[in-house]
N, C-alpha and C positions, 0 to 999 in steps of 0.2 A: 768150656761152657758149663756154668753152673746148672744144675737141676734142681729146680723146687716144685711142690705142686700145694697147691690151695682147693680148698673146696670151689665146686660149682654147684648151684641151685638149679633142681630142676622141677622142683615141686613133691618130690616124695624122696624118699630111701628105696634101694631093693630090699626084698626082705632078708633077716637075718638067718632065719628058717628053714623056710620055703626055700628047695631047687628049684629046675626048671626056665632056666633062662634059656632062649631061644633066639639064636640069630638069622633072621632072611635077608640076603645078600644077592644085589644085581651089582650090572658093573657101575651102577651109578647112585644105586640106593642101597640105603642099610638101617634094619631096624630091628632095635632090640626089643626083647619079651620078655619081662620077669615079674614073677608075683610084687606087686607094691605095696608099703606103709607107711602111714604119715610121719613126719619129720618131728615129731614131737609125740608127748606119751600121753593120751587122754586120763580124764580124771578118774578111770575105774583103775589106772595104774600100765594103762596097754595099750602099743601101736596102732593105730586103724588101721584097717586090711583095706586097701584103696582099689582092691581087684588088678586085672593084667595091664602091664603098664604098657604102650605103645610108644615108644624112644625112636621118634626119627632123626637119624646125623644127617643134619640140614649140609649139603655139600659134601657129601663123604670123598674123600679121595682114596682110602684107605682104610679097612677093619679087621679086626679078628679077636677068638674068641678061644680061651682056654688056658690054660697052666698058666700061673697058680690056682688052687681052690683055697678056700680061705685060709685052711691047714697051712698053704705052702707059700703066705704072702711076706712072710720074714724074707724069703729069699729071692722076693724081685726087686731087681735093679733098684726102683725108686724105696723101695724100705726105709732107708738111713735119708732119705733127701724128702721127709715130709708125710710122707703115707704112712708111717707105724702113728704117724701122731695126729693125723686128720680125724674132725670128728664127722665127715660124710665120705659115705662110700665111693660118693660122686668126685673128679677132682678133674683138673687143668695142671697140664706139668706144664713148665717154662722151662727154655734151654733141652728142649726135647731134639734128641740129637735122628731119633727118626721123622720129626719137622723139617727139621732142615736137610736131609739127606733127601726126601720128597722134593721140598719146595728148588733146589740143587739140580733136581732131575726136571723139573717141570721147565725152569729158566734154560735149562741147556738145549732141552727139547726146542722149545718156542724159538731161540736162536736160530736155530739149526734149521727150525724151518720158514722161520719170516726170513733169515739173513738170507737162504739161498732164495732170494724173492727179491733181494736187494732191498728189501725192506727191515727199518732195524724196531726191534719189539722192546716194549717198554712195561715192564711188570704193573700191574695196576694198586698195587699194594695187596700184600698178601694179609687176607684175613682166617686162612687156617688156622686150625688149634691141635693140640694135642690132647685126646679126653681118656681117663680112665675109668672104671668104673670095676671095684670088688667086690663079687658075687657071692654066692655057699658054694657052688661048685665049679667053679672059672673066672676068667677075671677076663674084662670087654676093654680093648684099646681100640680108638680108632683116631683119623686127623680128619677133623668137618670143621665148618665153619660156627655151628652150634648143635647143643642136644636140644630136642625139645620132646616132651611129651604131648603126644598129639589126641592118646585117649585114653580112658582108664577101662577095658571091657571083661565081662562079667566072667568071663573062663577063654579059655586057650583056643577052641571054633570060632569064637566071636572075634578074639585077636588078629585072628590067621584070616580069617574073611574079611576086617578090615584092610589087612596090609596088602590082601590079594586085588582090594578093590582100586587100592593104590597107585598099585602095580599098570594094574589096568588103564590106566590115564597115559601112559606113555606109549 
């Protein structure tokens, strides 16, 4: 399986700077927190600081959060297959071999339990992704169906009480 990965738009950059990326994880939700800048340099010559970014993985099946920090992204896996040379932080791998190992387990599972039902299951097409995202101090992989930024708020209380109000819906 080839690997490659392309940029994905999500409306901002993480910062380059700035740490503090914050993962909140249910078994069904997953949302990233990192200081944000705009994707472009304004004319005094400098990112806009877009405040805390809100990243929901719209269908998350899968996330996690850590090694490499930026220092240490020469030596992830995707390095040589597109990431040393992406110009966003943000990316979509193809041929993601933890895709398919998920999507593998999901179809055996469904098997397994429509067949003993005499029922036979029929995948509805799979629209998982495989998303990365390199940080200052960690680097964010998960398989969702989309990233989306859902707010941009003023500091880290205002983040975390959004996602808690989230939360709260379910």
């Amino acid at each position: 399986m080839t690997i490659t990965v392309r940029p994905y738009d999500i409306g901002c950059e993480p910062s380059p700077s700035e740490p503090a990326e914050t993962l909140i994880q249910t078994g069904d939700k997953s949302y990233l927190l990192f200081f944000a800048v705009s994707k472009t340099v304004q004319e005094n010559g400098y990112l806009k600081n877009l405040g805390i970014a809100i990243l929901d993985c719209v269908n998350v099946s899968s996330a996690k959060l850590g090694y490499p920090n930026d220092e240490g992204l020469p030596e992830h896996p995707f390095w040589n297959h597109g990431l040393a040379d992406s110009r966003s932080s943000v990316v979509e791998v193809s041929g993601s071999e933890w895709l398919a190992d998920i999507q593998d387990q999901r179809n055996r599972s469904a098997n397994r339990i429509w067949g003993g039902r005499g029922m036979k299951w029929v995948p509805s097409g799979e629209s998982s992704k495989h998303f990365l995202i390199t940080l200052k101090e960690a680097t964010f992989e998960c398989i969702a169906e989309s990233l989306t930024v859902v707010e941009y708020a003023r500091d880290f209380d205002a983040a975390f009480a959004y996602v808690i109000s989230e939360l709260k819906k379910y």
